[in-house]
VEXMARLO-181513 format. One record per residue (C-alpha): residue in three letters; residue number from 1; chain; x, y, z. Coordinates in Angstrom, 1 decimal. Example, Ala and Ser with C-alpha at 12.3 -4.5 7.8 and 13.67 -1.06 7.14 Angstrom:
# VEXMARLO-181513
GUMAR   code   pos   unit        u        v        w
GUMAR    Ala     1      A     12.3     -4.5      7.8
GUMAR    Ser     2      A     13.7     -1.1      7.1
//
This chain:
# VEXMARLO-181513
GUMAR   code   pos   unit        u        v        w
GUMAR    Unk     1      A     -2.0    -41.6     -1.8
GUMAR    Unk     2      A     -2.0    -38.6      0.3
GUMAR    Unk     3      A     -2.0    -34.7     -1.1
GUMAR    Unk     4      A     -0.2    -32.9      1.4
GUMAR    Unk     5      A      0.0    -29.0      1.1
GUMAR    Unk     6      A      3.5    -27.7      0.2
GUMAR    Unk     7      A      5.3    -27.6      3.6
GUMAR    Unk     8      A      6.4    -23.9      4.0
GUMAR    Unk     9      A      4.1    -20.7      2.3
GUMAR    Unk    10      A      3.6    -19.9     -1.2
GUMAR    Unk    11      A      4.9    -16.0     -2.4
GUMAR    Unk    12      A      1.7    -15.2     -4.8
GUMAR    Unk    13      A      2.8    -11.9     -7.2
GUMAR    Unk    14      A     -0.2    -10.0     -8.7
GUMAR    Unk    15      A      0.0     -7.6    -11.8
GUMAR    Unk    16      A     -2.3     -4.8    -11.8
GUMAR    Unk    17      A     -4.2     -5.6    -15.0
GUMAR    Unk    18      A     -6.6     -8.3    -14.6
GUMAR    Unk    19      A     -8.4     -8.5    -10.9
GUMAR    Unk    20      A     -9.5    -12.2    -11.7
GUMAR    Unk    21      A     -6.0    -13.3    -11.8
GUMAR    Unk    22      A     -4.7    -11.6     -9.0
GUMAR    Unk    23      A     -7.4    -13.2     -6.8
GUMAR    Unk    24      A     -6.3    -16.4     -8.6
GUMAR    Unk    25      A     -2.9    -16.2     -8.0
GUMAR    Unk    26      A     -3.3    -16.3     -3.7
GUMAR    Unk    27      A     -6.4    -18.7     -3.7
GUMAR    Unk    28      A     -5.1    -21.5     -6.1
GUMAR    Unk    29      A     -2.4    -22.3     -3.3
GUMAR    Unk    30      A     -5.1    -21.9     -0.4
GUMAR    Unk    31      A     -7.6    -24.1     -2.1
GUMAR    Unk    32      A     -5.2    -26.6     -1.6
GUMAR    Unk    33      A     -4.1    -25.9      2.0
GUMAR    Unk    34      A     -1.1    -23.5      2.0
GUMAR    Unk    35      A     -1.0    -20.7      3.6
GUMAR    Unk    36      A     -0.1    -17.8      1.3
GUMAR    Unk    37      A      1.6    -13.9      1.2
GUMAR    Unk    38      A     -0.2    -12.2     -1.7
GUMAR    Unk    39      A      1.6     -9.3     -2.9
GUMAR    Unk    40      A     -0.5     -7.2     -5.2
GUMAR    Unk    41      A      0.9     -4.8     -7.9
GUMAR    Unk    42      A      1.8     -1.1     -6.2
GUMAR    Unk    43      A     -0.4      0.1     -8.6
GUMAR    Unk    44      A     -3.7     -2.1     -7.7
GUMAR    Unk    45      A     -4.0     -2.6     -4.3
GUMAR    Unk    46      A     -7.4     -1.8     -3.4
GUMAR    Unk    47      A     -9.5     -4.0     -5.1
GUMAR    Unk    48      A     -7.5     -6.8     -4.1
GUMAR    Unk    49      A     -7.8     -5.6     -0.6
GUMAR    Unk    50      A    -11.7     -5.9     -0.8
GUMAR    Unk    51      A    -11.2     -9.0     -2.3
GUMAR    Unk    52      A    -10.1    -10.5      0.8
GUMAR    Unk    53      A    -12.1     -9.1      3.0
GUMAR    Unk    54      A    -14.9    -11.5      0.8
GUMAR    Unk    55      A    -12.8    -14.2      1.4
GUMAR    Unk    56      A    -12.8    -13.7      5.3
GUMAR    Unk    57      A    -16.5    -12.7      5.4
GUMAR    Unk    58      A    -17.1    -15.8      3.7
GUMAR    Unk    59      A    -15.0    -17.6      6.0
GUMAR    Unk    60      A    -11.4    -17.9      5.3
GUMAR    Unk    61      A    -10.1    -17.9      8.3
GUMAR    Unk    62      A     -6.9    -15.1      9.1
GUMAR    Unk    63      A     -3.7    -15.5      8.5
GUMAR    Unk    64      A     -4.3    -18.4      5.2
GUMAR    Unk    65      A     -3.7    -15.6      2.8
GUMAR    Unk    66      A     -2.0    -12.4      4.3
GUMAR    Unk    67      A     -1.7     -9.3      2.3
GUMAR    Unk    68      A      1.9     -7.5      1.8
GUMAR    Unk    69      A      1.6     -4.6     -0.2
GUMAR    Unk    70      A      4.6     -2.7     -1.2
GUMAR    Unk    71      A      7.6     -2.5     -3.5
GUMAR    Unk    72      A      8.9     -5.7     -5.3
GUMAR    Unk    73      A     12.3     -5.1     -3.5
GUMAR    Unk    74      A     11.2     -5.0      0.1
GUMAR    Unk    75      A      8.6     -7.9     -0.1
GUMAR    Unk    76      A     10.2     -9.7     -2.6
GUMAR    Unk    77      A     13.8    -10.2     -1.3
GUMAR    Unk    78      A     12.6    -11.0      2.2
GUMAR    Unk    79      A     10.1    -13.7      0.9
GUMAR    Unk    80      A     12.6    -15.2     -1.5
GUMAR    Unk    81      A     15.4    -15.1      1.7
GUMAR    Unk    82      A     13.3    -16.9      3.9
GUMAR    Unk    83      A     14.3    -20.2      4.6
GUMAR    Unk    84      A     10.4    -21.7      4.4
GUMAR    Unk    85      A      9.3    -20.7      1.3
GUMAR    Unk    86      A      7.7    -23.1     -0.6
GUMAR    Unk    87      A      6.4    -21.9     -3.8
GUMAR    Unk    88      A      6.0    -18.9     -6.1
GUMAR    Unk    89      A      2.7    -18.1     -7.8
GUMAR    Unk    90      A      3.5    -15.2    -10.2
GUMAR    Unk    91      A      2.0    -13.2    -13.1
GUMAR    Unk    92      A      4.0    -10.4    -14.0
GUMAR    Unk    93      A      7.1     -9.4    -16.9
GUMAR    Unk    94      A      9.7    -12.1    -17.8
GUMAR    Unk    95      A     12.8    -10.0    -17.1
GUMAR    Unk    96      A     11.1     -9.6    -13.1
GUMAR    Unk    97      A     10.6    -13.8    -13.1
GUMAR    Unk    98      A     13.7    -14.3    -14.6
GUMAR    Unk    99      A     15.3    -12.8    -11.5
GUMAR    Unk   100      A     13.3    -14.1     -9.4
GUMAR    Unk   101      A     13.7    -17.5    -10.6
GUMAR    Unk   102      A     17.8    -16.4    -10.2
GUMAR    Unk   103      A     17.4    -15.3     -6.5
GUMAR    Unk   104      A     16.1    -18.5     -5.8
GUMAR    Unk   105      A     18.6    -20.8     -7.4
GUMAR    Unk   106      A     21.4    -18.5     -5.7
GUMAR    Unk   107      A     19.5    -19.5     -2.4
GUMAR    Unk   108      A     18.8    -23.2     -3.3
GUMAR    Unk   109      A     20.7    -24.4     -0.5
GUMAR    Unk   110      A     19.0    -21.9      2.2
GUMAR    Unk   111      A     15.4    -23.2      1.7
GUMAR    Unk   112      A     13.6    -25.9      3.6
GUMAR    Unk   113      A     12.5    -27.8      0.1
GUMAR    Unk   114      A     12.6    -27.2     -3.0
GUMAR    Unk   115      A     10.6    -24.3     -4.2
GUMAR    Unk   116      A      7.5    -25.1     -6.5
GUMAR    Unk   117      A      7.9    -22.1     -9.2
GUMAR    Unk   118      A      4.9    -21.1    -11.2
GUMAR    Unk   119      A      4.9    -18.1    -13.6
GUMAR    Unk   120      A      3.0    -16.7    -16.5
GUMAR    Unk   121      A      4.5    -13.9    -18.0
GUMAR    Unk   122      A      5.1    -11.9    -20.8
GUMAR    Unk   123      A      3.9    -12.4    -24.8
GUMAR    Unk   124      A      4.5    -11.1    -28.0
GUMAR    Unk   125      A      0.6    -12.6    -29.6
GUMAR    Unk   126      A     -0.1    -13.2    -33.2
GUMAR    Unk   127      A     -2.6    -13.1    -35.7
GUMAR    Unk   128      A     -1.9    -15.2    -38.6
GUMAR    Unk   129      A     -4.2    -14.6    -42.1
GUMAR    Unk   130      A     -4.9    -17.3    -44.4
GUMAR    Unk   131      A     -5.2    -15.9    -48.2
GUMAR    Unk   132      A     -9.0    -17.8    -47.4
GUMAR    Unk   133      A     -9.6    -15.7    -44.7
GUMAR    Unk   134      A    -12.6    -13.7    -44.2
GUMAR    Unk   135      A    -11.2     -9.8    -44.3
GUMAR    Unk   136      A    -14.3     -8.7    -41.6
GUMAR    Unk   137      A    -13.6    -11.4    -39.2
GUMAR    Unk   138      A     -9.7    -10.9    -39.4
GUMAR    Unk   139      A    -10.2     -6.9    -38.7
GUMAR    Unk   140      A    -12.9     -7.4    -35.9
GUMAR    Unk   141      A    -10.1     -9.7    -34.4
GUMAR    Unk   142      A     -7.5     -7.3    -34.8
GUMAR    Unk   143      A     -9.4     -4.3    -33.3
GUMAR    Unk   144      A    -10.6     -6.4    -30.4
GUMAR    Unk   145      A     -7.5     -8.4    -29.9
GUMAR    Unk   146      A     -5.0     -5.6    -30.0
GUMAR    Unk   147      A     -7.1     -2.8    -28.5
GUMAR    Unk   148      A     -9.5     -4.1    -25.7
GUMAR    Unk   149      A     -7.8     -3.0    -22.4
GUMAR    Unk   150      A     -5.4     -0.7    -24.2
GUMAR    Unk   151      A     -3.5     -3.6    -25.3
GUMAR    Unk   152      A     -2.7     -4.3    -21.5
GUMAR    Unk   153      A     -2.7     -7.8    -21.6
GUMAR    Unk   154      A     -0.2    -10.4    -21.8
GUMAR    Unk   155      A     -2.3    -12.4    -24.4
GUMAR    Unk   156      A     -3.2     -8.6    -26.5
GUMAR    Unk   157      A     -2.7     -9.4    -30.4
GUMAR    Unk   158      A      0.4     -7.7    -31.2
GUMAR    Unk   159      A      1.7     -8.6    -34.3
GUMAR    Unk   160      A      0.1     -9.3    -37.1
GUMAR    Unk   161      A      1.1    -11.6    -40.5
GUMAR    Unk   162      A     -1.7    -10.8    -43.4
GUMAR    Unk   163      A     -1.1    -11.7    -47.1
GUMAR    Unk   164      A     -0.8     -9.3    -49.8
GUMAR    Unk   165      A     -4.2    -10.1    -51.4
GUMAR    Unk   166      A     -6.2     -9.2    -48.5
GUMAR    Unk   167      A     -4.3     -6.2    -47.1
GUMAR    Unk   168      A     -6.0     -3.3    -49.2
GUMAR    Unk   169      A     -9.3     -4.7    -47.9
GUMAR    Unk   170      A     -7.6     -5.3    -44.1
GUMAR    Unk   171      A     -6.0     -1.7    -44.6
GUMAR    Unk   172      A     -9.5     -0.2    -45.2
GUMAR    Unk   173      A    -11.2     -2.3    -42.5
GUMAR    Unk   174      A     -8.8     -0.8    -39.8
GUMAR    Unk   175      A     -9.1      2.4    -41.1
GUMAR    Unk   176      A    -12.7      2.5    -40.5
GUMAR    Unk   177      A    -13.3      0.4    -37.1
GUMAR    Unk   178      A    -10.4      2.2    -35.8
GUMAR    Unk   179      A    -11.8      5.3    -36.5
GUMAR    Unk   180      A    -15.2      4.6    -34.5
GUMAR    Unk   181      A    -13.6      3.8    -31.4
GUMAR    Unk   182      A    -14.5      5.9    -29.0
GUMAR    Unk   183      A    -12.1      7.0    -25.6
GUMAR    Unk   184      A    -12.8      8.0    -22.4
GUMAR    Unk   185      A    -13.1      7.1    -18.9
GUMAR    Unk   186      A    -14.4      3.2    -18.3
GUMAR    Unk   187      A    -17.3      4.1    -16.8
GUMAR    Unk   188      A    -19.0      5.3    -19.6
GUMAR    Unk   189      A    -19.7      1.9    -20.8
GUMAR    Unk   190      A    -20.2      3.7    -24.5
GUMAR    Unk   191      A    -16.1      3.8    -24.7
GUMAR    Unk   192      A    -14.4      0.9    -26.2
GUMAR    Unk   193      A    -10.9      2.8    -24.9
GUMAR    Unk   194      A     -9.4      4.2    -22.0
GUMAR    Unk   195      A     -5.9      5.6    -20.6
GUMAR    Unk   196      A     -2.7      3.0    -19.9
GUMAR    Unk   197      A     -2.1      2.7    -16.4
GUMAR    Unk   198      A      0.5      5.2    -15.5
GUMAR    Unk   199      A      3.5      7.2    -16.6
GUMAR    Unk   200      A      5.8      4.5    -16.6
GUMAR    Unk   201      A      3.7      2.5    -19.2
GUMAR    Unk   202      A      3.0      5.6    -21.0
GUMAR    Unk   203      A      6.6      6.4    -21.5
GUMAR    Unk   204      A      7.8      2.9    -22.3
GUMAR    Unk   205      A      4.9      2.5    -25.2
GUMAR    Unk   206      A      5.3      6.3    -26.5
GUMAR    Unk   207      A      9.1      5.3    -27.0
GUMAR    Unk   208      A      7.9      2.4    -29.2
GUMAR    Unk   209      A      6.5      5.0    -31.2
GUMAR    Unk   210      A      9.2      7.4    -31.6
GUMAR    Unk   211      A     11.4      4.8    -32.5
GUMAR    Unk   212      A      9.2      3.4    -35.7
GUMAR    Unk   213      A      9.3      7.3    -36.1
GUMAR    Unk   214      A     12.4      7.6    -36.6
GUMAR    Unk   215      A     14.1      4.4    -38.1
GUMAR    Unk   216      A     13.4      2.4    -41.4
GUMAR    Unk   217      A     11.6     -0.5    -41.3
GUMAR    Unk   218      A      8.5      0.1    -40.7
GUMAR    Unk   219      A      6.0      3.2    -41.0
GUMAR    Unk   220      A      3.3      4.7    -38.5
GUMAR    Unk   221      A     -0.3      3.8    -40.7
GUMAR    Unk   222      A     -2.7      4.5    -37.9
GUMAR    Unk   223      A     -2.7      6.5    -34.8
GUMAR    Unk   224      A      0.6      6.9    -33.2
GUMAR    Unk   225      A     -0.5     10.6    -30.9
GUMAR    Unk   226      A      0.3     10.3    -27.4
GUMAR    Unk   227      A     -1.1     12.9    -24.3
GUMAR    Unk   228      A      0.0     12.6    -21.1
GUMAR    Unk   229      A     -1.7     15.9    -20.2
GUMAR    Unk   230      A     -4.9     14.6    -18.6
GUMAR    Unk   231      A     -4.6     10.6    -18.1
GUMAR    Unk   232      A     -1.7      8.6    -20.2
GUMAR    Unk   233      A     -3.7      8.4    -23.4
GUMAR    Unk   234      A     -2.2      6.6    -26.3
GUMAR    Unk   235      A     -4.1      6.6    -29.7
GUMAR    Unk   236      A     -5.4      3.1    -30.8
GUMAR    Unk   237      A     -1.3      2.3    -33.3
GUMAR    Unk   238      A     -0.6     -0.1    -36.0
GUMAR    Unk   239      A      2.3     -0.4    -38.1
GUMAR    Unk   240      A      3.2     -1.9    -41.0
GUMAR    Unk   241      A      6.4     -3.2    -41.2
GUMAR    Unk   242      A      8.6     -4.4    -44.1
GUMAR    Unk   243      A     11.3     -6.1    -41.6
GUMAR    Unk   244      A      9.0     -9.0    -39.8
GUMAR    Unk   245      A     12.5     -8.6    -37.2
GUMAR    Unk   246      A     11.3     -4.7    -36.6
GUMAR    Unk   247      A     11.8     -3.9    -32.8
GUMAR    Unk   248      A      7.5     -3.4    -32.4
GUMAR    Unk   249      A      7.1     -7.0    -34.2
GUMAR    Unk   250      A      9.0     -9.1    -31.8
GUMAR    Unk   251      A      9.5     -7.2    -28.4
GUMAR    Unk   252      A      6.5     -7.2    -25.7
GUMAR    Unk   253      A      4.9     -3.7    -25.8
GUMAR    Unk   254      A      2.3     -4.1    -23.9
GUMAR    Unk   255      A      0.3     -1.4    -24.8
GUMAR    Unk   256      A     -2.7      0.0    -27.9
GUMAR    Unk   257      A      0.2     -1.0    -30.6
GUMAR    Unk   258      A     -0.5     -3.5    -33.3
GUMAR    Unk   259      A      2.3     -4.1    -35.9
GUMAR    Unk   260      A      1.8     -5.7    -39.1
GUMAR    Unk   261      A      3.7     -7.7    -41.4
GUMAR    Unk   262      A      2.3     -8.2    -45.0
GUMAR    Unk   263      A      3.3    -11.1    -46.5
GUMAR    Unk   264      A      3.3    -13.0    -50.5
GUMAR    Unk   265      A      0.0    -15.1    -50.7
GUMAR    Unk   266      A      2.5    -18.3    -51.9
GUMAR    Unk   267      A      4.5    -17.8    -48.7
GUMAR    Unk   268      A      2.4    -19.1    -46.6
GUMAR    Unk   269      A      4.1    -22.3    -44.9
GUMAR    Unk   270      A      7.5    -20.1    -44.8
GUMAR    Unk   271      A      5.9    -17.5    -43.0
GUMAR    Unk   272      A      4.3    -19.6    -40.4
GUMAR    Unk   273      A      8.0    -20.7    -39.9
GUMAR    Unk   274      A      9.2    -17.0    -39.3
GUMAR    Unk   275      A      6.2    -16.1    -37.3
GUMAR    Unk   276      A      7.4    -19.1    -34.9
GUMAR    Unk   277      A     10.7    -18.0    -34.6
GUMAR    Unk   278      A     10.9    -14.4    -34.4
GUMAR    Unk   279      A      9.9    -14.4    -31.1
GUMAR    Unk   280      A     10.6    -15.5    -27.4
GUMAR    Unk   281      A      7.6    -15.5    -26.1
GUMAR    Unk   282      A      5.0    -18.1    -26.7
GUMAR    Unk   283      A      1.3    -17.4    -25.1
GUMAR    Unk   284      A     -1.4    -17.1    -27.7
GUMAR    Unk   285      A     -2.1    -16.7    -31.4
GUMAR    Unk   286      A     -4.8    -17.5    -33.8
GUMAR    Unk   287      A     -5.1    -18.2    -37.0
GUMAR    Unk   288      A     -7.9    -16.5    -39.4
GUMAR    Unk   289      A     -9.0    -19.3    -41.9
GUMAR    Unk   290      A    -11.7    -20.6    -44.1
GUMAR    Unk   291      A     -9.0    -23.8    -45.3
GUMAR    Unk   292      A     -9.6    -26.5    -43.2
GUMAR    Unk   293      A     -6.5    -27.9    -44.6
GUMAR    Unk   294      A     -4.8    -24.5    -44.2
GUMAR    Unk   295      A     -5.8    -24.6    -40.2
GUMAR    Unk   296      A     -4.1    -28.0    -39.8
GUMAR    Unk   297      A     -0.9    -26.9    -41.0
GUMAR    Unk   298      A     -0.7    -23.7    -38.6
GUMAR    Unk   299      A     -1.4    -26.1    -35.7
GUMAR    Unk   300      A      1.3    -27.9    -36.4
GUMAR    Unk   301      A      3.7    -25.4    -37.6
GUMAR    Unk   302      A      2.7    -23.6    -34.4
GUMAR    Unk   303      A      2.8    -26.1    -32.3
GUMAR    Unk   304      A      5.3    -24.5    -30.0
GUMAR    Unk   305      A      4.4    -20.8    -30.8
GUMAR    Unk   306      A      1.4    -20.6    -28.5
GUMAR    Unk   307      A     -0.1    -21.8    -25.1
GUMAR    Unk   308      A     -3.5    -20.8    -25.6
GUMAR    Unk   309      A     -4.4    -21.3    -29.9
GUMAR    Unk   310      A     -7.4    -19.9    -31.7
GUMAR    Unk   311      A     -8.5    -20.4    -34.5
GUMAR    Unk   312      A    -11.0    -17.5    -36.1
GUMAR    Unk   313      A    -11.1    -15.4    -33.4
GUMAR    Unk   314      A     -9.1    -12.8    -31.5
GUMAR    Unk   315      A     -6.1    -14.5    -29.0
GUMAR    Unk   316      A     -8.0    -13.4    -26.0
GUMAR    Unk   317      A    -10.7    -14.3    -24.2
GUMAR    Unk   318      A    -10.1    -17.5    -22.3
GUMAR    Unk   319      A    -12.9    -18.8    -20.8
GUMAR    Unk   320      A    -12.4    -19.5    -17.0
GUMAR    Unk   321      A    -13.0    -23.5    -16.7
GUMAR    Unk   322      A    -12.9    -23.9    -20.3
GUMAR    Unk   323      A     -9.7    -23.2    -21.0
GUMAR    Unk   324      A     -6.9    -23.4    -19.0
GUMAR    Unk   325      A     -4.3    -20.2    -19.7
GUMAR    Unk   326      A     -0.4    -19.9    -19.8
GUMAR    Unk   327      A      2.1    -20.6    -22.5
GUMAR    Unk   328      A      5.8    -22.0    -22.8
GUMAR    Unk   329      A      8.9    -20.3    -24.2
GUMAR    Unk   330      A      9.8    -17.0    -22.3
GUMAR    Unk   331      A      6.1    -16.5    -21.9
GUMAR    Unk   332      A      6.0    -18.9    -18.7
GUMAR    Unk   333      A      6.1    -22.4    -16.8
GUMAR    Unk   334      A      2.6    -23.2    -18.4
GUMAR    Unk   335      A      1.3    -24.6    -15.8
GUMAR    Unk   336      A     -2.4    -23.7    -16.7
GUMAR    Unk   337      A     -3.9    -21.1    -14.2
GUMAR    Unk   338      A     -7.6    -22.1    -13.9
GUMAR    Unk   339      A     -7.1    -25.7    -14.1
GUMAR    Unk   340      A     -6.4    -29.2    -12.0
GUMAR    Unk   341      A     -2.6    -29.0    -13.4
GUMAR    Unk   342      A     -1.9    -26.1    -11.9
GUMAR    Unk   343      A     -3.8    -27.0     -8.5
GUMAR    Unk   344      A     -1.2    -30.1     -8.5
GUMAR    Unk   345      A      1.7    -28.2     -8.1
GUMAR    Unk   346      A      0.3    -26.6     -4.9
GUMAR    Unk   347      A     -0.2    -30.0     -3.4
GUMAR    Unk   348      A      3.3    -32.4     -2.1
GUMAR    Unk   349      A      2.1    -36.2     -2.9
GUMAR    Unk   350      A      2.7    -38.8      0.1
GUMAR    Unk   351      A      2.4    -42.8     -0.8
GUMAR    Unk   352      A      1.5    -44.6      2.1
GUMAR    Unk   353      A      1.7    -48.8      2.3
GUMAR    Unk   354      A      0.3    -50.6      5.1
GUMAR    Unk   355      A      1.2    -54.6      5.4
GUMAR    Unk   356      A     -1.5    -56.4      7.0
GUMAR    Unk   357      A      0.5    -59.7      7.2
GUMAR    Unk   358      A      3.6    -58.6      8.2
GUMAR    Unk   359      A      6.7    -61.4      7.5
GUMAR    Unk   360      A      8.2    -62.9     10.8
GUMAR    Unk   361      A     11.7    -64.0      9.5
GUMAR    Unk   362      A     14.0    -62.5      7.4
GUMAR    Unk   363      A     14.5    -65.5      4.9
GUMAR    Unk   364      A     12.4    -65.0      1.6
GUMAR    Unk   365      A     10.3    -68.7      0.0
GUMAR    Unk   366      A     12.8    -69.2     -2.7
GUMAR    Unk   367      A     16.2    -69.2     -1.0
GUMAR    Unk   368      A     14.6    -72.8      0.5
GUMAR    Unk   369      A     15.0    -73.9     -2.9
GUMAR    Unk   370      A     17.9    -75.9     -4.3
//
């Protein structure tokens, strides 16, 4: 058996907000001998440029992974025109896969082979309470699952479900780590906090805001100032909502903005069932529990509500060559960046048979027979 590399080049799409993955993204498909155009978010394209010019200096020779940056329309449409592409490696929002994905079945018939398509995209990440939970890990998981990064990651907690007879004790929790967080520029390693990562982001989250503002449903509790006058600076938001179908509690954000749904203590297996399907998306979640039995029967429930599961702990946080990251639903192919699955698809598998007694006559034994 023969691993061939894919025959053709793989189209590798970086977003701007994790560097590790946008290195990931070109070297996955050159690790396993394709060559590669690496197209890094418009807004990171410097440290990915240094990036490569590690790679070379360490001896990746030119022209394996080239670098194109520039707008998604230009490098985009004339990689997913061209008649040898072979693959796309991609992290970035579902609606820009989704058309991708699109494009290239319009152009099926144009291409050389079938394109290998590999995506993670967007989530909409849970945490899920137990009544059993403990109320100072379930906050320290909120704060740190919702707000690390701004909340500018596709696995950021985003929604919460927590039952009635821990809220008051959640609510005071928030209230208080919240209130230490400290903002300011990232290199001041004493700031927990920081700006989004340009207007655009600022004015899409902001409007998330102004909607709960201004519609029932759900209520600002913490935060909810935005200042665009120095930096895009969002206050650290969470919302309570009494719809669990509010807009903030089932459409990606992607920003500081936490929204919470409080639910009856007795309700517990129901709302696992509503937590699983009042969203697309389907990347991580956790579950906060001291019920072993409890824990069991989220797993299951859940089965199909999360790529990456945790249980006691924030949904963030996977650990490279521990734990393989993507997740299903509108979230992504799941095809596992950091592991041997998603190496596989960069490879095209050859059987090859060699007879070392080759026959002489076309008859077979048995047709002798009578």
């Amino acid at each position: 058996v023969q691993h061939r590399p894919l025959e053709g080049f793989v189209f590798a799409v970086a977003p701007f907000n994790f560097t590790a993955i946008a290195g990931n993204l070109p070297t996955a498909p050159a690790i396993m001998g394709n060559t590669v155009v690496w197209k890094p978010a418009s807004s990171l394209v410097y440290t990915p440029w240094l990036f490569l010019q590690m790679l070379e200096e360490a001896g990746l020779p030119p022209g394996v992974i080239n670098f194109v940056p520039g707008s998604g329309a230009t490098v985009g449409d004339t990689c997913l025109a061209d008649p040898h592409l072979a693959g796309i490696h991609f992290t970035g929002s579902t609606r820009v896969f989704q058309q991708m994905w699109k494009t290239i079945g319009e152009n099926i018939s144009s291409y050389k082979s079938y394109p290998r398509i590999v995506g993670e995209t967007g989530g909409k990440d849970f945490v899920f309470a137990h009544p059993s939970a403990d109320a100072d890990v379930l906050v320290t998981a909120l704060v740190r699952g919702a707000f690390e990064y701004q909340g500018q990651k596709c696995s950021a907690a985003s929604r919460a479900y927590i039952p009635r007879s821990l809220w008051p004790e959640v609510e005071t929790g928030l209230r208080t780590q919240i209130g230490r967080i400290s903002m300011g520029p990232p290199t001041d390693f004493r700031n927990f906090f920081g700006a989004v990562i340009d207007q655009a982001a600022f004015d899409s989250i902001s409007a998330y805001i102004d909607y709960t503002k201004e519609n029932d449903g759900a209520e600002i509790l913490i935060g909810g100032f935005c200042d665009d006058s120095t930096g895009y600076f969002i206050e650290p938001t969470v919302i309570l909502a009494s719809d669990p179908n509010f807009k903030t509690m089932v459409e990606e954000i992607f920003g500081p903005v936490l929204t919470v749904f409080v639910y009856e203590d007795k309700q517990f297996e129901e709302t696992l069932a509503l937590c699983d399907q009042s969203s697309m998306y389907a990347l991580t979640g956790s579950i906060i529990s001291r019920d072993r039995r409890a824990t069991s029967l989220a797993i299951s429930k859940l089965e199909h509500a999360a790529g990456n599961f945790y249980i006691n702990d924030k949904p963030t946080g996977a650990v490279v060559g521990q734990q393989p990251f993507g997740g299903g639903r509108a979230s992504g192919t799941n095809d596992k960046a950091g592991s041997q699955a998603n190496l596989m698809r960069w490879v095209s598998t050859r059987t090859i048979k060699e007879t070392f007694v080759p026959p002489t006559d076309f008859e077979y034994p048995f047709m002798d027979e009578k």
